[in-house]
C-alpha beads as a LAMMPS data file, in Angstrom:
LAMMPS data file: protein, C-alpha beads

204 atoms
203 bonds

1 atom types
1 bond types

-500.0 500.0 xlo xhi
-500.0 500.0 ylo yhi
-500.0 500.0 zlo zhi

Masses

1 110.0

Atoms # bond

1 1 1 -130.473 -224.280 -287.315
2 1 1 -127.609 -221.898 -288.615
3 1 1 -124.035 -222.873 -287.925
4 1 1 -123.427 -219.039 -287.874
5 1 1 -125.893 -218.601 -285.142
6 1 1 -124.223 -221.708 -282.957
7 1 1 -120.432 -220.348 -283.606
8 1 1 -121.582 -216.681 -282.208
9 1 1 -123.087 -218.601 -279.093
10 1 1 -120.223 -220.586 -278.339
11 1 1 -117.879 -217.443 -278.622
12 1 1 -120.115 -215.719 -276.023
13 1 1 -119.771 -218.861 -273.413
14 1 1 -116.574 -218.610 -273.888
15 1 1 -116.286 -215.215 -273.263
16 1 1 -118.228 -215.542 -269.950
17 1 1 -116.389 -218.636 -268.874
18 1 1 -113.113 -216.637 -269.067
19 1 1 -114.716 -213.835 -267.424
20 1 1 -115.712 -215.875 -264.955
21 1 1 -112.270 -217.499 -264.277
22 1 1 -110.913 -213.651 -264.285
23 1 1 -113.151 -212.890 -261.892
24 1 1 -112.794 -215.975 -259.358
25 1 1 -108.534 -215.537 -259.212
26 1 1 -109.457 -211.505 -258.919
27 1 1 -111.435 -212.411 -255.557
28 1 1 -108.810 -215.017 -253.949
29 1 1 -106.082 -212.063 -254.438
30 1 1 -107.772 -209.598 -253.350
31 1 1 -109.578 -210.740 -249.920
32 1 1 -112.665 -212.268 -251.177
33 1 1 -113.504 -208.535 -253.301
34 1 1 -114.226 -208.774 -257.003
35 1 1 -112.632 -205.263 -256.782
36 1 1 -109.184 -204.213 -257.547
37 1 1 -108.311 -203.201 -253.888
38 1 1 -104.559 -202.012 -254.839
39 1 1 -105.117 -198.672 -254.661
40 1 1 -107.064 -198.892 -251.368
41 1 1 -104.085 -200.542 -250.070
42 1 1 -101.901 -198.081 -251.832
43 1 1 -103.565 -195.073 -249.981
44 1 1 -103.593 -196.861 -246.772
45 1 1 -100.440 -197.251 -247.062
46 1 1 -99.274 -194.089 -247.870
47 1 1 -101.391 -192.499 -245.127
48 1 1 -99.520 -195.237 -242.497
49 1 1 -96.019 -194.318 -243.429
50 1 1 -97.345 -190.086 -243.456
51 1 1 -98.430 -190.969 -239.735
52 1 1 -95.146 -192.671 -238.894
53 1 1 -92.691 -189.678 -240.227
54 1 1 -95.111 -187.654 -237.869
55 1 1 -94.802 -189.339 -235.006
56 1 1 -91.117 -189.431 -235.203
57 1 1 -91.027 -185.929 -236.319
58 1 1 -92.440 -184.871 -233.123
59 1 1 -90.364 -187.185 -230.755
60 1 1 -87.646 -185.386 -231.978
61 1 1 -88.990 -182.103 -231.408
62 1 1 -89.596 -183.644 -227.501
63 1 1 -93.725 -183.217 -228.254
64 1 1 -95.890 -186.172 -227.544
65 1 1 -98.398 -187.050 -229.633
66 1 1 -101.268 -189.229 -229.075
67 1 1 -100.011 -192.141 -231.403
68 1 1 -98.754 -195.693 -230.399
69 1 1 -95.381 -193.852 -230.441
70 1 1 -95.402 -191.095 -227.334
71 1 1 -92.376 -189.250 -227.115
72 1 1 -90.539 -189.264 -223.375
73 1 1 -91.141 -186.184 -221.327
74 1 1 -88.059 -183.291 -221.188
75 1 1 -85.928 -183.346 -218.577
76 1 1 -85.245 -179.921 -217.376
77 1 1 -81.487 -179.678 -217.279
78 1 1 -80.241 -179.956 -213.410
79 1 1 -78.201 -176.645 -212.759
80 1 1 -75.802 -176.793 -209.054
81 1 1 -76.939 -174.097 -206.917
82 1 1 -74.456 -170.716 -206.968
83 1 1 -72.114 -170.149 -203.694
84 1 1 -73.146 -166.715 -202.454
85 1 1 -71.292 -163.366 -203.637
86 1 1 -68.035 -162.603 -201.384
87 1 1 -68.824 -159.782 -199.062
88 1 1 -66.217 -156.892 -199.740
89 1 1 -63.735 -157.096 -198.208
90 1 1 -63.265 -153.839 -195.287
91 1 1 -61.326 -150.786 -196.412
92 1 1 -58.009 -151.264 -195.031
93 1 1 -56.666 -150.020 -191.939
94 1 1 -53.918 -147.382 -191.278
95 1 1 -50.664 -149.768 -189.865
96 1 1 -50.327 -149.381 -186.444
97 1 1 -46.999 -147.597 -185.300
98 1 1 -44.753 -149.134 -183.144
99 1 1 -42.834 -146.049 -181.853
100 1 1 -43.662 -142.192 -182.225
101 1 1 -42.894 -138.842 -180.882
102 1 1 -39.195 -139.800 -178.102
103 1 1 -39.691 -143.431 -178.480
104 1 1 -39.128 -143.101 -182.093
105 1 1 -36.051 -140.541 -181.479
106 1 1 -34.771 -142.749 -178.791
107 1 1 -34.250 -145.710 -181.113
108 1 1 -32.178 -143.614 -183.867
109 1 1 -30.407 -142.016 -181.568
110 1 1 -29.389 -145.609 -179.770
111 1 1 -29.282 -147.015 -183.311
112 1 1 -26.915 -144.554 -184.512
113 1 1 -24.804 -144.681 -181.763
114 1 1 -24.429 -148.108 -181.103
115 1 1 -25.014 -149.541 -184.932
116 1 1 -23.490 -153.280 -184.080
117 1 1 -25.910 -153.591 -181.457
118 1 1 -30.018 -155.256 -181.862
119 1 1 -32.329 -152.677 -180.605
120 1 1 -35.978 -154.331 -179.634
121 1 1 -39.079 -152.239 -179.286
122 1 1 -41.582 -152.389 -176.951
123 1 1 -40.463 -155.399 -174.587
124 1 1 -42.301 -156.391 -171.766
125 1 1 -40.332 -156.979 -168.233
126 1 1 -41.740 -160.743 -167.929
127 1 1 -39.958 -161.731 -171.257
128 1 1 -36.508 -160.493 -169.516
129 1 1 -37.351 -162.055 -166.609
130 1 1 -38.974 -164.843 -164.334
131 1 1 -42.189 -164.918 -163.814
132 1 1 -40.771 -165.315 -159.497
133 1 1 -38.664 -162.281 -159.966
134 1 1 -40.547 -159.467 -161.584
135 1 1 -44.684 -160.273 -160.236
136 1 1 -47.606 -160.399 -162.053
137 1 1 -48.021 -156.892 -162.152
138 1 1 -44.649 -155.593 -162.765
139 1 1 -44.151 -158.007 -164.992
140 1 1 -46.202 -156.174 -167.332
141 1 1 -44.481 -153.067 -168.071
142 1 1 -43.562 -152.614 -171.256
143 1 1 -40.026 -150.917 -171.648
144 1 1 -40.036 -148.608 -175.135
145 1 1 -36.441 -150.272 -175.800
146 1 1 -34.805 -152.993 -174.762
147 1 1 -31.051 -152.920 -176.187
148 1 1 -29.088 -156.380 -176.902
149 1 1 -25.391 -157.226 -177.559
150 1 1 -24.133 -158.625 -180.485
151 1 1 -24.038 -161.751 -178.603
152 1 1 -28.711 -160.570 -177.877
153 1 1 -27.725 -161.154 -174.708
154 1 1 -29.842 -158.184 -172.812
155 1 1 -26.862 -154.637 -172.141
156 1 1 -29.979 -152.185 -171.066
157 1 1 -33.830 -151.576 -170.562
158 1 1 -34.875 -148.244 -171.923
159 1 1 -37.511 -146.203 -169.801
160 1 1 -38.730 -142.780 -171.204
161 1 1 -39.954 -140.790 -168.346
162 1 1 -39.223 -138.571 -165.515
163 1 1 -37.271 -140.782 -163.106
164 1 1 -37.463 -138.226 -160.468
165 1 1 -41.576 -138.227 -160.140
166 1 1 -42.181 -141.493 -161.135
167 1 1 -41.997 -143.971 -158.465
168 1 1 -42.557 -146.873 -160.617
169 1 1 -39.186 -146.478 -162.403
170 1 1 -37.828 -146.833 -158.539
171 1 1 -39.512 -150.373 -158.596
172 1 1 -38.406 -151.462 -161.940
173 1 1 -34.926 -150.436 -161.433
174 1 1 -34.357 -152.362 -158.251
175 1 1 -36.118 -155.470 -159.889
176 1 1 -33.776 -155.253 -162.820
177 1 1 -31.097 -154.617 -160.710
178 1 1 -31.803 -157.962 -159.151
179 1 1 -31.052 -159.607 -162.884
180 1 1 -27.714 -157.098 -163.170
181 1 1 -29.371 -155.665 -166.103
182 1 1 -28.897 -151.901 -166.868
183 1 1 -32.072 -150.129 -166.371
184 1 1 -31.594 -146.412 -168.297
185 1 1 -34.359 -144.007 -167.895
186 1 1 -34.608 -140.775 -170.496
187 1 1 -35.940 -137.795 -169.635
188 1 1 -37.850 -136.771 -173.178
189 1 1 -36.819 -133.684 -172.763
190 1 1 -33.399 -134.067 -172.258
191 1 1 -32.270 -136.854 -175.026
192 1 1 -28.952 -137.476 -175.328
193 1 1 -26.607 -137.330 -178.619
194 1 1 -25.526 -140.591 -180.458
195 1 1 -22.060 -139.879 -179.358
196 1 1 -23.409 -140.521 -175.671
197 1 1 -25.121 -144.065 -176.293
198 1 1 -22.244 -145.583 -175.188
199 1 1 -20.934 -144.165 -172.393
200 1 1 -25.177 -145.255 -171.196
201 1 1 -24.402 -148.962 -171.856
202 1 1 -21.192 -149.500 -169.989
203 1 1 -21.742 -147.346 -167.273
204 1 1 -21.909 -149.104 -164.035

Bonds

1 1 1 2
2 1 2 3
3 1 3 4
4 1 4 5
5 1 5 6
6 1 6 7
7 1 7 8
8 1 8 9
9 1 9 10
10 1 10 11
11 1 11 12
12 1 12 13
13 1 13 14
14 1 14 15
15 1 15 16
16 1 16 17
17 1 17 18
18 1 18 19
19 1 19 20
20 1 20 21
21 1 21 22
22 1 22 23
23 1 23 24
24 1 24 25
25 1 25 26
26 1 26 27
27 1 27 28
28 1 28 29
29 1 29 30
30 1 30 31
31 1 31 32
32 1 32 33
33 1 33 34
34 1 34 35
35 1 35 36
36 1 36 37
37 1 37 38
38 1 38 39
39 1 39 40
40 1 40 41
41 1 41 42
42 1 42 43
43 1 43 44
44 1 44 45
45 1 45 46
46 1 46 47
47 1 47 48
48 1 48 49
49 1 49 50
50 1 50 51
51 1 51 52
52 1 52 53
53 1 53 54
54 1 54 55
55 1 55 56
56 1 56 57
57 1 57 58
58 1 58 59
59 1 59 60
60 1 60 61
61 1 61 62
62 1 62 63
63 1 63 64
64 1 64 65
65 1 65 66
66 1 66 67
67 1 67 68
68 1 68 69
69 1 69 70
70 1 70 71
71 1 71 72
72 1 72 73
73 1 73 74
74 1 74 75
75 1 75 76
76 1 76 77
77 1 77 78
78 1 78 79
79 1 79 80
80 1 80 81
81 1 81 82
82 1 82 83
83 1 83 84
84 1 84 85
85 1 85 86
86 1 86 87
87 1 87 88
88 1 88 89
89 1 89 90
90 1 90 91
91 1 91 92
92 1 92 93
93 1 93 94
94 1 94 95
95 1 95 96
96 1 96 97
97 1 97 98
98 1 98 99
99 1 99 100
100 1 100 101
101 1 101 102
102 1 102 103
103 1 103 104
104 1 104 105
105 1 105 106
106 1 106 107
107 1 107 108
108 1 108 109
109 1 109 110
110 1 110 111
111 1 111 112
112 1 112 113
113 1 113 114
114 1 114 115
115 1 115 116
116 1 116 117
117 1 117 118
118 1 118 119
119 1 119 120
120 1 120 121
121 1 121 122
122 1 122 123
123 1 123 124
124 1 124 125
125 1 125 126
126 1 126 127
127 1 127 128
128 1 128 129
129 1 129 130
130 1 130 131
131 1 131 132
132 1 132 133
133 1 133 134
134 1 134 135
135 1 135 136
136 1 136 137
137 1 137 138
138 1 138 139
139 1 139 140
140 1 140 141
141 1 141 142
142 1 142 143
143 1 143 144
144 1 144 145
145 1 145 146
146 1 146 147
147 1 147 148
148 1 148 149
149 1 149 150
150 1 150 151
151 1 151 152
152 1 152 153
153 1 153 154
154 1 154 155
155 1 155 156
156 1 156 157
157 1 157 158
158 1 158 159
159 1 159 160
160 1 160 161
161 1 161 162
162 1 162 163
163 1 163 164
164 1 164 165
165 1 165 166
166 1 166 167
167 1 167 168
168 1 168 169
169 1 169 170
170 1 170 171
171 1 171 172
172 1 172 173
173 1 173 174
174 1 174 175
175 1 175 176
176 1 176 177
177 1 177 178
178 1 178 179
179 1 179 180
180 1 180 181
181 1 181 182
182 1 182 183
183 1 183 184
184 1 184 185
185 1 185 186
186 1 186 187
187 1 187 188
188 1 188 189
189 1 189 190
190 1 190 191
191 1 191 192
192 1 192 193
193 1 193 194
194 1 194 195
195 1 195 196
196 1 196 197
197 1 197 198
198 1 198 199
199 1 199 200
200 1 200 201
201 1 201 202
202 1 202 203
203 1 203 204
């Protein structure tokens, strides 16, 4: 027997017996594989954390996805309901007028002639007086002046009309009368001067 031929055999069982260790501690690392599984795990890896930055990708873009991870549904943004339009408002109307045509010359010719006196328009007899005195009806007749004492207490009634053919001026007088308040009746055609408005209020 050669010693050469022994020393080459025991180099090869040696060779296989470390192989064979190699190969034992490469297959309790690795999951029972003989196989270096690293880059398996590697990829798998790689492919898990690719999924992930997906999934999160699309919960912030508010799409679900059909992962583990599903993003919540949108809520559609609650908006209060709108009050209705204001309808336009009406054109506005003409202001009435209080006095015109000899009720309106009446009162500057009373208020120029008597200036320190309080000239009222349109004064109904109930305000001046009771309710007992002047009747429902009567009471209702609206005098186109009413002039007042610098005291207000009440100096005359103004009636514009012809006393002689009205017979309601009769009534009102005598009711007024009954109060001792002046009851002065214009004819419109005949309207006197400022310089007369006196001599009206204190006659007797």
């Amino acid at each position: 027997m050669s010693w050469g031929k022994v020393l080459v055999g025991f180099v090869l069982i040696l060779g296989v017996f470390i192989a064979w260790i190699r190969i034992m501690r490469s297959m309790r690392s690795g999951g029972g594989s003989g196989l270096d599984l690293s880059v398996g795990r590697g990829k798998k890896g790689n492919a898990g954390v690719n999924e992930l930055e997906q999934i999160i990708a699309a919960h912030r873009a508010g799409n679900g996805t059909n992962g583990s991870m599903d993003a919540p549904p949108a809520i559609a943004p609650t908006i209060a309901p709108q009050p209705p339009a204001p309808r336009p408002l009406p054109a506005l109307l003409q202001a009435p007028v209080m006095l015109s045509g000899a009720a309106k010359l009446a009162y500057l010719v009373f208020k120029a002639g008597a200036p320190d006196h309080h000239i009222f328009a349109r004064v109904a007899l109930g305000e001046l007086l009771p309710v007992e005195l002047a009747g429902a009806d009567l009471g209702r007749h609206a005098f186109p002046l009413v002039v007042c004492r610098p005291d207000f207490t009440v100096a005359a009634a103004v009636d514009i009309a012809d006393p002689v053919t009205n017979q309601r001026m009769a009534m009102v007088d005598r009711t007024l009368q009954s109060a001792s308040i002046r009851h002065i009746v214009l004819d419109p055609r005949q309207m006197p001067k400022p310089k007369d408005v006196r001599a009206l209020l204190d006659q007797r």
